[in-house]
SETOR-945234 format. One line per 8 residues: their letters; for each residue x, y, z of C-alpha. Coordinates in pm, whole numbers. Each point is the difference from the previous one (the first is absolute). Layout:
N
a> X:Y:Z ~ ...;
END
This chain:
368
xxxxxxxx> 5682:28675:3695 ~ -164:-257:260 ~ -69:-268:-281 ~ -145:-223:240 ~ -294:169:61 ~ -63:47:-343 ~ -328:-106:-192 ~ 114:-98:-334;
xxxxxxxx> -359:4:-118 ~ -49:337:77 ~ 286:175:-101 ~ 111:227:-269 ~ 283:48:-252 ~ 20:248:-244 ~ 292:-9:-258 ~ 50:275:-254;
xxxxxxxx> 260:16:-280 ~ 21:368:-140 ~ 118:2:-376 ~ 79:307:-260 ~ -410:63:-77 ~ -162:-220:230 ~ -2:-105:384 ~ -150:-329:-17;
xxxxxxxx> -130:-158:398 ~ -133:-324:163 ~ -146:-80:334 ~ -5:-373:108 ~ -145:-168:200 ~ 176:-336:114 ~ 197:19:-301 ~ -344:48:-236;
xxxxxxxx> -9:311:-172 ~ -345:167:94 ~ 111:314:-182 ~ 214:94:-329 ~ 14:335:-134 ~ 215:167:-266 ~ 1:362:55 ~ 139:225:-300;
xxxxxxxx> 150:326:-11 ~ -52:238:-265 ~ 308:166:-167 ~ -167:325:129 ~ -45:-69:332 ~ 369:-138:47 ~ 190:286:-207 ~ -139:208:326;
xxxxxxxx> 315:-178:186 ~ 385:111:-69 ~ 90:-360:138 ~ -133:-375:85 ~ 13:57:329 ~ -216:270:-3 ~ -289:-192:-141 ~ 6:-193:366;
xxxxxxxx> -271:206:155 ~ -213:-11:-318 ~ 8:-353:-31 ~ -59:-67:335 ~ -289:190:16 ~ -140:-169:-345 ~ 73:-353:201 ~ -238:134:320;
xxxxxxxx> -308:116:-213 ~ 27:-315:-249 ~ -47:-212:357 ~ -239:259:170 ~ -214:-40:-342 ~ 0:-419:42 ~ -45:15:364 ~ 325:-164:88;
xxxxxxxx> 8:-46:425 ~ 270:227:60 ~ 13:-116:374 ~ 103:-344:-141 ~ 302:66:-205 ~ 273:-137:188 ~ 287:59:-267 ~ 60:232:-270;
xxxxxxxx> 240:-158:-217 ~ 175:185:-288 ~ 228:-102:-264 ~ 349:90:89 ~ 255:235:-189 ~ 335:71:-69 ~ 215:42:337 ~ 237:-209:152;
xxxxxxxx> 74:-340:-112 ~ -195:-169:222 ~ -37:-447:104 ~ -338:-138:-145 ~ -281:39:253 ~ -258:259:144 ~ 103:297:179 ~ -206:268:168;
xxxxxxxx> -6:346:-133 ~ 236:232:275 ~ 134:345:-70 ~ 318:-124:-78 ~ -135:-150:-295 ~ -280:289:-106 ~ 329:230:-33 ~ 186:-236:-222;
xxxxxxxx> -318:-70:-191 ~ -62:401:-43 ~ 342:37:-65 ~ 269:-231:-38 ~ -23:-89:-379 ~ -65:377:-139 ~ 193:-34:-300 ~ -216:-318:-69;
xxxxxxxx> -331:106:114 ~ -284:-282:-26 ~ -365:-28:26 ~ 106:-332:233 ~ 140:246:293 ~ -397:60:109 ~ -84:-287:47 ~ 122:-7:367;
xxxxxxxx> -54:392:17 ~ -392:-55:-85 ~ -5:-317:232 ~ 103:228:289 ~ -185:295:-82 ~ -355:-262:-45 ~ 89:-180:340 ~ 35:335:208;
xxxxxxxx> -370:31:-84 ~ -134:-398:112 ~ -34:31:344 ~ 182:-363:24 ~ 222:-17:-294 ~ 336:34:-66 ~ 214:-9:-323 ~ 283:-277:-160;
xxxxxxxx> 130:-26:-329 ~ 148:-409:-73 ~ 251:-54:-289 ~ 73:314:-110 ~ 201:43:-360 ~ 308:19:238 ~ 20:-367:111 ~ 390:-68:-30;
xxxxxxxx> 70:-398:2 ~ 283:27:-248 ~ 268:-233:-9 ~ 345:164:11 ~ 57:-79:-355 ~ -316:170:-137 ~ 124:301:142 ~ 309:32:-166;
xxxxxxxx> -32:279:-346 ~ 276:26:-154 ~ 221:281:216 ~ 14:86:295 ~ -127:323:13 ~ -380:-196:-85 ~ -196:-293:161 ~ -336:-115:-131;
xxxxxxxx> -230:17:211 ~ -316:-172:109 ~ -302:181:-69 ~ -258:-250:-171 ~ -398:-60:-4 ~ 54:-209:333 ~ -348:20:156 ~ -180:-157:-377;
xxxxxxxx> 322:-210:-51 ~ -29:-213:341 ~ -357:14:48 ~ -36:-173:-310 ~ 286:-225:40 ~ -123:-84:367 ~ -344:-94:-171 ~ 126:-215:-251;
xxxxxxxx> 203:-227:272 ~ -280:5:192 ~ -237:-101:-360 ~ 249:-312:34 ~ 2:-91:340 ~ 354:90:34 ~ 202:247:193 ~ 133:352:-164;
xxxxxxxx> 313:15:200 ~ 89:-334:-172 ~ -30:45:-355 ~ 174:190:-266 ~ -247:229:-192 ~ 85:265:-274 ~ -260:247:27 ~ -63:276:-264;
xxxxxxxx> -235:282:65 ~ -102:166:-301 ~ -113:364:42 ~ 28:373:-70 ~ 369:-141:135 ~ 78:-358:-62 ~ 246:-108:242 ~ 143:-459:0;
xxxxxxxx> 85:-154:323 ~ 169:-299:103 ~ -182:-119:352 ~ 198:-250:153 ~ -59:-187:278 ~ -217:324:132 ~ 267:235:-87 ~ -34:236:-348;
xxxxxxxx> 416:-50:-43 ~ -30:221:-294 ~ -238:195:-213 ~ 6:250:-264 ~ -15:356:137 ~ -340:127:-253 ~ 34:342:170 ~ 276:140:-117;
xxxxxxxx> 122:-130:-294 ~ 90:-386:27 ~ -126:-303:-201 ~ -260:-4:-269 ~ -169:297:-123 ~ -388:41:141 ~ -332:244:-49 ~ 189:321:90;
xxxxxxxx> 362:-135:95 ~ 283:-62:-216 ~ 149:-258:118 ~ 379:-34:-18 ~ 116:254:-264 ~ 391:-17:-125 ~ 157:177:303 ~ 293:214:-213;
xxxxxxxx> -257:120:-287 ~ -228:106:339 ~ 323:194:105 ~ 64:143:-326 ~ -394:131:12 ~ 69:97:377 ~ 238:261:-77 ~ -65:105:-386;
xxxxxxxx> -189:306:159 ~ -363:-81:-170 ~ -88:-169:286 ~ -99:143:410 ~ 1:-261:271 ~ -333:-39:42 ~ -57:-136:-372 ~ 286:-220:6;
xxxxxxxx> -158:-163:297 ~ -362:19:-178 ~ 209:-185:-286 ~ 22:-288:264 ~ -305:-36:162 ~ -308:249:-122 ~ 37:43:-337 ~ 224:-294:-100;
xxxxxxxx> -96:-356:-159 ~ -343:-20:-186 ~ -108:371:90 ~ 325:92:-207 ~ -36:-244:-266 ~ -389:38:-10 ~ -72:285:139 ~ -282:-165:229;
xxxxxxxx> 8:-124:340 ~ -269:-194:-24 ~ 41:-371:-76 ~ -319:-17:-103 ~ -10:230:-243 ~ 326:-121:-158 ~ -140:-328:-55 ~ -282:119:-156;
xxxxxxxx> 240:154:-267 ~ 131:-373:-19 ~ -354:-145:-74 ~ -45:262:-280 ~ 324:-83:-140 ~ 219:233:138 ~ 313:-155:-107 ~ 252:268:225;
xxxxxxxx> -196:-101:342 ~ 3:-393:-102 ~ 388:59:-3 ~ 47:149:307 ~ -228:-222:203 ~ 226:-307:-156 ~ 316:181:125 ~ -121:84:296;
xxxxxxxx> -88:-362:66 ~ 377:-125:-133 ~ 173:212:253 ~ -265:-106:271 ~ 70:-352:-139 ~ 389:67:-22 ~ -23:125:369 ~ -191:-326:145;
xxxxxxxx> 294:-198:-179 ~ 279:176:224 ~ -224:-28:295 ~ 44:-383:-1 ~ 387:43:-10 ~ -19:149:335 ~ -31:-347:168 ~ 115:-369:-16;
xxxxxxxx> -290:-188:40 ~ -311:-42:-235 ~ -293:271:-13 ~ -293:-128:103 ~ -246:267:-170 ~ -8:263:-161 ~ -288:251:93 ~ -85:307:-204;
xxxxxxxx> -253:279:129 ~ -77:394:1 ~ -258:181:-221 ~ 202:-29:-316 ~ -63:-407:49 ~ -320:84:-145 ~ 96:72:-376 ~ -45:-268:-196;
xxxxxxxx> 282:146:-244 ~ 248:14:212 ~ -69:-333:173 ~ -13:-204:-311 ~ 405:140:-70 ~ 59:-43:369 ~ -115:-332:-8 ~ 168:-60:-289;
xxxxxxxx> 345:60:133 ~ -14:-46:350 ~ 268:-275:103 ~ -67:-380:10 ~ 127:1:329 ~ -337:-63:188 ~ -398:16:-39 ~ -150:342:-34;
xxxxxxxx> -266:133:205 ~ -166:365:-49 ~ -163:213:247 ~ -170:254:-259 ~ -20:312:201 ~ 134:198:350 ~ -60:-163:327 ~ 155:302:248;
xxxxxxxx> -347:58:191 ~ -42:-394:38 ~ 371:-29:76 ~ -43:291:305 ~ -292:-176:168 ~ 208:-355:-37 ~ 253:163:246 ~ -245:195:160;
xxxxxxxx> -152:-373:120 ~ 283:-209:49 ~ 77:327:284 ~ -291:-29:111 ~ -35:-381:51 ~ 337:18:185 ~ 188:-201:-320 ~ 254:315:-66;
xxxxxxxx> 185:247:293 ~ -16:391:-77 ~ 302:115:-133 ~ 189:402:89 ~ 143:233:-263 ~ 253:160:161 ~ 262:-9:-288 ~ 389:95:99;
END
């Protein structure tokens, strides 16, 4: 891309972040969103698919006649940029979409299949119809910044790894510096992201040295993820023969944490249950903000120095119930600062800019 010649005022990103029942897309214009649009998927029109990946043409297409309908300039979109997936561990930045990584996104997590993985996959497939486009994902879930230490498990045989809410977690914690006139790659910042996952990073310095890995079964227990459960009873479960693979992973992540308790995965609907005096989901949204809570606490043993803020966002930031416990219990380390809600399309056309104005180089996949 000849950024030079390029007409800022005229150009065209689109971002789109595909989720379990919706695809939701943005198209900016010098960083201004001049179209927002949450498309949602019936559970009949998605049970037509044996897989995620499947749905990639079907979204796509959904994403063309949403734009078609609002007359978006197709000749202008410049960049297609899709939130990233699960593939290699990967160093913060934006990357264009190549085959190397459309095969690792169709395939290289299968026995942990995710919504995530089309977000480059519909990027690519959208761009191949712009006549000037072409598609990047930036901070996928992979980013690995770990320190040494926060790899270590326990054995040998296991590492944790780094798979986090990285594109919300430093757009947000890139704003905030900014909000203060200071520098992100300067400042210590615990940053908790409070979704259908909740995953709690340490940024320091620019670097997430650790975080808890809300995927697949690590730190507190979320919307539909359990959290960390006690590893030998899970073992025990594992091979008592009630039990297939698939539901033992669903245990983890699908149809753990409030789903199981609740047996909703809708945080809205739970806390309506609170507000009518439903003592059994006041409980669990207090527990769920003491182990969020519990997790912030280790967070700030993972450095020497003070923490200069702690900053708490994602859609769950928006219950009042389980706000007033977070806030409750959230260490005295710091000031607090919440970001109710998910930035991914905002944080896509950040990068997508700061490319485009020259501030940030390209980066290749082409994992080992």
């Amino acid at each position: 891309m000849e950024k030079k010649d390029i007409d800022l005022s005229r150009i065209l990103v689109l971002t789109v972040n595909p989720r379990v029942d919706y695809t939701k897309i943005a198209v900016y214009r010098l960083e201004k969103t001049i179209f927002l649009k949450m498309i949602r998927h019936t559970d009949e029109e998605l049970s037509r698919f044996n897989s995620v990946i499947e749905q990639e043409q079907f979204r796509a297409d959904m994403v063309m006649e949403a734009l078609k309908d609002n007359d978006i300039d197709f000749n202008n979109i410049l960049m297609v940029m899709g939130r990233g997936g699960l593939i290699h561990p990967v160093k913060s930045g934006i990357y264009q979409v190549n085959e190397r990584m459309k095969k690792d996104l169709d395939t290289f997590n299968e026995q942990v299949e995710d919504v995530v993985n089309l977000g480059g996959l519909i990027a690519d497939n959208l761009a191949r119809r712009f006549p000037n486009a072409k598609a990047y994902i930036a901070d996928p879930v992979v980013v690995d910044e770990f320190d040494e230490l926060a790899r270590v498990a326990g054995h040998p045989l296991f590492e944790r790894k780094s798979i986090f809410h990285a594109l919300n977690q430093k757009y947000v914690a890139r704003m905030y510096a900014k909000s203060i006139g200071k520098k992100y790659d300067e400042m210590n910042l615990i940053v908790v992201n409070l979704g259908g996952g909740i995953t709690v990073g340490m940024h320091h310095h620019g670097r997430v040295i650790d975080a808890t890995y809300g995927y697949d079964g690590d730190g507190p227990f979320s919307v539909i993820g359990s959290g960390s459960l006690p590893a030998g009873d899970v073992i025990r479960f594992a091979f008592s023969g009630k039990y297939t693979l698939e539901e033992m992973l669903e245990m983890v992540r699908g149809k753990g944490g409030m789903v199981a308790y609740l047996n909703t995965n809708s945080g809205y609907e739970a806390e309506k249950r609170v507000e009518k005096g439903d003592e059994k989901a006041r409980f669990i949204f207090e527990a769920m903000a003491y182990q969020v809570a519990k997790e912030v606490g280790a967070m700030c043993m993972t450095v020497t120095d003070p923490i200069d803020a702690i900053l708490v966002t994602g859609p769950m930031a928006n219950s009042r119930t389980l706000m007033k416990y977070l806030m409750e219990r959230l260490p005295k380390v710091s000031e607090v600062h919440v970001y109710p809600g998910d930035d991914e399309l905002e944080g896509l056309a950040y990068y997508a800019y700061l490319y485009l104005k020259g501030e940030i180089k390209l980066q290749e996949y082409n994992p080992a």
